[in-house]
C-alpha positions in Angstrom: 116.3 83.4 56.5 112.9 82.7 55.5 110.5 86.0 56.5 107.4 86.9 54.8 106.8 90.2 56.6 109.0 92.9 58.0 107.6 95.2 60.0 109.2 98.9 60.0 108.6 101.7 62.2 108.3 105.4 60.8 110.0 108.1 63.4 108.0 110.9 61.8 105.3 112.1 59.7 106.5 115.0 57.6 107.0 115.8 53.9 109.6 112.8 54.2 107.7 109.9 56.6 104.7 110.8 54.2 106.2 110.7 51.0 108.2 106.9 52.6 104.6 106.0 53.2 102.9 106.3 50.0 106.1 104.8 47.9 106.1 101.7 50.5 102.2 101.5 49.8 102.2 101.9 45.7 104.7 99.0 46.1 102.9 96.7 47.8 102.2 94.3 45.0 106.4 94.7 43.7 107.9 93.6 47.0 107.5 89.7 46.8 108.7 89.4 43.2 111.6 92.1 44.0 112.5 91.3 47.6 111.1 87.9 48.1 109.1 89.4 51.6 106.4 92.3 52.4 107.9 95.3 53.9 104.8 96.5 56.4 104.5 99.7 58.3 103.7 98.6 61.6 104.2 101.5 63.9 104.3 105.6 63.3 105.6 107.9 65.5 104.1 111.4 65.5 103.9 114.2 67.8 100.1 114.8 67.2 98.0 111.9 67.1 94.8 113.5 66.0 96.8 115.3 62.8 98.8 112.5 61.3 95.5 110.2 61.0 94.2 111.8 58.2 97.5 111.0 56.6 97.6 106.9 57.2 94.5 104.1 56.3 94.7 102.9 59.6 95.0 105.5 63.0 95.8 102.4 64.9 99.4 101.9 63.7 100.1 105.7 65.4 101.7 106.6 68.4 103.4 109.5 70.5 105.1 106.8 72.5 108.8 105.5 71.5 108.7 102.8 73.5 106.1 101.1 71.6 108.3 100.8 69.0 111.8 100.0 70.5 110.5 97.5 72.8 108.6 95.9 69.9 110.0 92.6 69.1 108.7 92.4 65.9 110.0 95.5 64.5 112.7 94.8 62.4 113.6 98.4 60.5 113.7 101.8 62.0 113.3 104.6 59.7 114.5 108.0 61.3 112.9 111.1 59.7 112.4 113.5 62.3 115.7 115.3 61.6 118.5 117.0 64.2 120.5 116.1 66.6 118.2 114.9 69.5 116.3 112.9 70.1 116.6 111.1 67.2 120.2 110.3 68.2 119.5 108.5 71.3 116.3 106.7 69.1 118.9 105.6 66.8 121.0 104.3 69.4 118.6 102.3 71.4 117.0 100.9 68.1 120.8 99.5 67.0 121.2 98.4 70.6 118.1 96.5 70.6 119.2 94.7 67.5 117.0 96.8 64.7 118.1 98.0 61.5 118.1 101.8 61.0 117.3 103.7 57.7 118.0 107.5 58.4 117.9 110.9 55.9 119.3 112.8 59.1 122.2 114.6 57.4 122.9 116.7 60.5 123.3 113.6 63.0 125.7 111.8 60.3 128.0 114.3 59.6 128.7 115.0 63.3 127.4 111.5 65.0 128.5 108.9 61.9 131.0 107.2 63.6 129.0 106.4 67.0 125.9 105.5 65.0 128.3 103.1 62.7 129.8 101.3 65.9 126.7 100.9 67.2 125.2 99.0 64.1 128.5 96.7 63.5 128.5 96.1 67.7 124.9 94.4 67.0 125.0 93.2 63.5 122.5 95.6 62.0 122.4 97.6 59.1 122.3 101.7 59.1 121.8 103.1 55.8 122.0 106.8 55.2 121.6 107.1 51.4 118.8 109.8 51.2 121.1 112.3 54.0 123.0 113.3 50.9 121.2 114.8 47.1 117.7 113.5 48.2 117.0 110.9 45.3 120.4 110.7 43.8 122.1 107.4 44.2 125.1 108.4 45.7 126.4 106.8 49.2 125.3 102.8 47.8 127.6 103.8 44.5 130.5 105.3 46.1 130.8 102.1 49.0 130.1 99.9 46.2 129.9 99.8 42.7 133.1 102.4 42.7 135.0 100.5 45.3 137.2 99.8 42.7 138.7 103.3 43.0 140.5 105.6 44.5 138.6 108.2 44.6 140.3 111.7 43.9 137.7 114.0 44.4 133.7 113.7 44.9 132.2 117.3 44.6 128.8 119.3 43.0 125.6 120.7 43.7 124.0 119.1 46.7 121.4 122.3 47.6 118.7 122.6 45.8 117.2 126.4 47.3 120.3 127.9 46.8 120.7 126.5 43.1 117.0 127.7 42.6 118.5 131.1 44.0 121.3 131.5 41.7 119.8 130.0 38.1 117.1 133.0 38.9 120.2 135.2 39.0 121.4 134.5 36.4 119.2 133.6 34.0 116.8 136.8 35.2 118.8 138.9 36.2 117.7 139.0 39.8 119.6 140.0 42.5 120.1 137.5 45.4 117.1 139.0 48.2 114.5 139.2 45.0 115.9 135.2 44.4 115.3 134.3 47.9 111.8 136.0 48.5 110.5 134.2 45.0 112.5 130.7 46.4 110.5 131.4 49.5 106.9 132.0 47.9 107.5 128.8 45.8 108.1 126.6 49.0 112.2 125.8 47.9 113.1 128.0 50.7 111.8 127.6 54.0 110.8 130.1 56.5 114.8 129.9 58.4 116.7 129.2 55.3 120.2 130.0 57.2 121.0 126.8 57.0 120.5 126.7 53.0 122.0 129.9 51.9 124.7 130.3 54.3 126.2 126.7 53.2 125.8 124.8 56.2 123.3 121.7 54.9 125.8 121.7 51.8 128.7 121.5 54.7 127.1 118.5 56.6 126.4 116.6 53.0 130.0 117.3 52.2 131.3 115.9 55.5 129.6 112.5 54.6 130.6 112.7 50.9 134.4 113.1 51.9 134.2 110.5 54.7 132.4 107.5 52.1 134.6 108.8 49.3 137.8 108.9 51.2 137.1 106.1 53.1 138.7 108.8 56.3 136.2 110.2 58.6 135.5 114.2 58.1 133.3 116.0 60.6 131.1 118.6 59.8 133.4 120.8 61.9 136.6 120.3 59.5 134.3 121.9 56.2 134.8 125.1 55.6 131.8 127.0 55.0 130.4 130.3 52.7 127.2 130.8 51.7 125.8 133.0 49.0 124.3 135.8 50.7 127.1 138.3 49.3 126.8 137.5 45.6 125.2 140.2 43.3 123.7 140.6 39.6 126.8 142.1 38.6 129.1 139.2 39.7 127.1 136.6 38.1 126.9 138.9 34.8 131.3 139.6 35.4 131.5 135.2 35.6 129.4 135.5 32.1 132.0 138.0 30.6 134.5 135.2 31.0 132.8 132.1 30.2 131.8 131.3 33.9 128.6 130.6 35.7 128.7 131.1 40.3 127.3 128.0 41.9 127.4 126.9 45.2 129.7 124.1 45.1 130.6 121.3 47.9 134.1 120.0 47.2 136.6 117.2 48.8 139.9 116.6 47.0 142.2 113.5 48.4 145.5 115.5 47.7 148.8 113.9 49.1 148.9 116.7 51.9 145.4 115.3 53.0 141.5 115.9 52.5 140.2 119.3 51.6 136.4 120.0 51.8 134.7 122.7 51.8 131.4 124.4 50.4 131.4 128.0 48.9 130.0 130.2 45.6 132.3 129.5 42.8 133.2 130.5 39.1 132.4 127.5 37.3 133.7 127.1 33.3 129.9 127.0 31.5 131.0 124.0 29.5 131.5 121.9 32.9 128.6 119.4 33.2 128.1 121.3 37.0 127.3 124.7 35.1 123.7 123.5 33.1 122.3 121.8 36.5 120.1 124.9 37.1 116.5 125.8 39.6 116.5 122.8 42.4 118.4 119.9 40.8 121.6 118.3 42.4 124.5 116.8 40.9 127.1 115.4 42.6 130.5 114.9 40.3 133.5 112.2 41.2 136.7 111.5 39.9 138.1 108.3 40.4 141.6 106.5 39.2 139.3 103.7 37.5 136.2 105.2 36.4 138.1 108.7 35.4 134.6 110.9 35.9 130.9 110.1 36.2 127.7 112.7 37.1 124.9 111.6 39.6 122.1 113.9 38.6 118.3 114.9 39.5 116.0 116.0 42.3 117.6 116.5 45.1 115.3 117.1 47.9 111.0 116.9 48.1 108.8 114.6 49.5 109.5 111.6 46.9 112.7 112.0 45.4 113.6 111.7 49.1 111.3 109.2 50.0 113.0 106.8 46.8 116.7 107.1 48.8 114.6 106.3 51.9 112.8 103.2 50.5 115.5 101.8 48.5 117.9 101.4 51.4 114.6 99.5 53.2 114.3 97.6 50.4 118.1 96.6 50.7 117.9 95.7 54.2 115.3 93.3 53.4 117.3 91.6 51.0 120.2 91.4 53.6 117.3 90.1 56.0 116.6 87.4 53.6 120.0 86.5 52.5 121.0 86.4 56.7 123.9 88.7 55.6 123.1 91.7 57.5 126.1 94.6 58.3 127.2 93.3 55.3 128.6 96.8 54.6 129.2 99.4 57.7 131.9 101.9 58.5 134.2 102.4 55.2 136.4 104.7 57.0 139.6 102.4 57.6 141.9 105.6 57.2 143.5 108.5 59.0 143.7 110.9 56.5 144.3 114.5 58.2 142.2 117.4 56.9 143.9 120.3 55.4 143.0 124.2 56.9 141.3 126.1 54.0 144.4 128.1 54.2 146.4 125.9 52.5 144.4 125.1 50.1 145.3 126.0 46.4 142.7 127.4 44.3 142.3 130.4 41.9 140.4 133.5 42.7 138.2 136.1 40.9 138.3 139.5 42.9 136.2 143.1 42.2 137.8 146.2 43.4 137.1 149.8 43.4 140.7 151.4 43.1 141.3 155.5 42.4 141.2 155.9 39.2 145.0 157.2 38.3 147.9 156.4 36.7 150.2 153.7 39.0 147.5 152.0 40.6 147.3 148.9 38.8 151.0 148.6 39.1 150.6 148.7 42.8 148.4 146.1 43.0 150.3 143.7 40.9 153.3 144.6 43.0 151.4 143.7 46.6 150.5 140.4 44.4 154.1 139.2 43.6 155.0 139.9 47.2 153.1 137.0 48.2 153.7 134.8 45.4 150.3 135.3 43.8 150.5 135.1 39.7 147.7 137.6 38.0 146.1 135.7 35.2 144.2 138.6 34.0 143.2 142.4 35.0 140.1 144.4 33.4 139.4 147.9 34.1 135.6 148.3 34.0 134.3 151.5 33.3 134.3 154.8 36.1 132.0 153.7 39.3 132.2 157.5 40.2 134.5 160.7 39.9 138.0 159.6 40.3 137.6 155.9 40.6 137.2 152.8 38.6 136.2 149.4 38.9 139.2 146.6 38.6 138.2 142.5 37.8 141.1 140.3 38.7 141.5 136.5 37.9 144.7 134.7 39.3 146.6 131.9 38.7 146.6 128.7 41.1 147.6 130.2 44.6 148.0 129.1 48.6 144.9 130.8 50.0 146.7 131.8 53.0 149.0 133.9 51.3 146.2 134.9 48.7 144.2 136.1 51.9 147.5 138.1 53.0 147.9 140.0 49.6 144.0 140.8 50.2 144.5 142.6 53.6 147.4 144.2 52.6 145.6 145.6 49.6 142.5 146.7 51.7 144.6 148.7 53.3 146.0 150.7 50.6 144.3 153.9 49.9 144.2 153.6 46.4 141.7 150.8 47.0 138.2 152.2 47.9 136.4 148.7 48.3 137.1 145.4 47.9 133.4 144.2 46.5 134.0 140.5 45.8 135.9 137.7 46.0 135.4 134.3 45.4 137.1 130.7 43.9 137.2 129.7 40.5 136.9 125.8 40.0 139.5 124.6 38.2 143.3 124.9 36.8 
């Protein structure tokens, strides 16, 4: 199908819409060579009019008004930056309705909305691409439906937050503990002014949702991740992890395991000879596993105005192609499956734990005793030295355990009174 122009529509002005809008611009001369058509940028959306002009060459192509854009007929793409739930939802919906392609970053409407927004686009014979929703400029979502369909994929996990990877390589590598992290994250723009969504795990949990779901080719909801964040690791955890050869990141993982999906996102003892365990300050990586390919690393910036923007651009460069080639909705939903999700409590993992514990003759053998009772194999105990008079500080490492009954052996310990405080636990990655 012969076009020389297609006109997009931005939905947004931010970091993201501006950073779409310079790339699209410095391009200009590349796209008939690469794509055999113009890609134009016909229509903005903004909230303030007066604002967003000193951003664009032309005011003109501005406006506050959606309709302008979804009744244009000569809008072909859509490209949904505003971010949340509504109303970029319902603009999504009545652009694939109206027989527009979509381009969208909007992590939090996937992981919750994929399905809908999916239907919608086959229903009409459009394209939605989401690439940039998940590790900013890493390729990612295009690999995983594509050049590794090939596989069955076993397990698709890694770094995919970039403030709380800042946080942590500042712990660790100064020393800092986690609210002196956060306050320089903040004063260096990684962290925004609300960063509950970053350090308590959640934008990790929607990215895994949508990981899982392309990987698995099984829809996963944001609702079926189970979620920590990082707000409870200290100094002397991360220097404890270093003791034994470890580093803590924040990791999002989905396994395919023959019981069914796990996915979840929480700090974890990583070896420091894994590939995860150098990706350090904002970086992503995202690591998979597949029957075919064995492992392969995605790495590099996951998040900022044009790391973003080169996700964004790419998939609106694809959709020309498809425009050109008449093949559009070429590739939609991938998720054919019914693969149940597993509760984090039956999850296997291991498990590093800091206690303080009286410090007397017998108590170490009580613990290991409350351990076997629920099945759970100590790898390794180390008596620190004396916190204060009469107790001690105990680091424990298991084997590969059920967390629900690693979870029981914890309360029951808690409730012993030779156990003062239970200070830490968290996963290790890994057999």
């Amino acid at each position: 199908m012969e076009k020389k122009v297609i006109r997009a529509a931005l939905l947004g002005l931010g970091t993201v819409g501006t950073g779409v809008y310079k790339v699209i611009k410095n391009q200009k001369e590349e796209m008939i060579p690469k794509l055999g058509s113009e890609i134009e940028i016909s229509k903005i959306l903004v909230r303030n009019l007066e604002k967003a002009a000193a951003k664009v060459d032309d005011p003109k192509i501005l406006t506050n008004n959606w309709d302008d854009i979804v009744n244009d007929p000569e809008i072909d793409v859509v490209i949904e930056l505003i971010g949340g739930i509504e109303p970029a939802k319902t603009y999504i919906l009545s652009a694939l309705n109206a027989g527009k392609h979509v381009v969208s970053a909007n992590k939090d409407l996937i992981a919750v909305h994929g399905k809908e927004l999916l239907d919608a686009a086959e229903a009409h014979h459009v394209d939605f691409l989401f690439e940039a929703a998940v590790a900013g400029g890493i390729p990612i979502i295009r690999p995983l439906k594509e050049c590794l369909a090939g596989n069955h994929m076993a397990e698709v996990m890694g770094i995919v937050n970039g403030t709380t990877n800042f946080i942590l390589t500042k712990m660790t590598q100064e020393g800092m503990e986690f609210k002196d992290a956060l306050a320089l994250a903040t004063e260096l723009g990684y962290a925004e002014a609300d960063p509950t969504a970053d350090i308590e795990g959640l934008d990790a949990g929607r990215k895994v949702a949508i990981l899982a779901s392309v990987a698995f080719n099984s829809r996963v909801v944001f609702d079926d991740v189970y979620i920590e964040g990082i707000t409870k690791i200290t100094a002397k955890d991360i220097k404890y992890a270093k003791e034994m050869g470890c580093d803590i990141k924040l990791l999002g993982v989905a396994k395919n395991t023959e019981e069914g999906i796990e996915a979840y996102v929480c700090p974890m003892l990583i070896p420091s000879n894994h590939p995860l365990a150098t990706v350090n300050d904002s970086y992503n990586a995202v690591f998979v596993n597949g029957d075919a390919v064995e492992n392969a690393m995605f790495y590099g910036r996951g998040a900022g105005e044009l790391p973003t923007a080169s996700a964004v651009v790419g998939d609106v460069f694809e959709i020309a192609r498809n425009i050109k080639a008449d093949c559009c909705g070429r590739i939609g939903c991938t998720c054919y499956k019914e693969i149940p999700v597993k509760k984090m409590a039956d999850t296997h993992n291991r498990y590093f734990m800091r206690l303080i514990v009286e410090d007397r003759c017998g108590v170490l053998a009580e613990m290991t005793a409350v351990f076997a009772k629920y099945g759970v194999s100590v790898a390794q105990i180390i008596q620190k030295a004396a916190r204060a008079e009469e107790s001690a500080e105990v680091v424990v490492i298991t084997a590969q355990v059920r967390e629900g009954d690693f979870r029981t052996a914890m309360e029951e310990l808690s409730g012993r009174s030779s156990v003062r405080k239970i200070s830490s636990m968290l996963r290790v990655y890994g057999e």
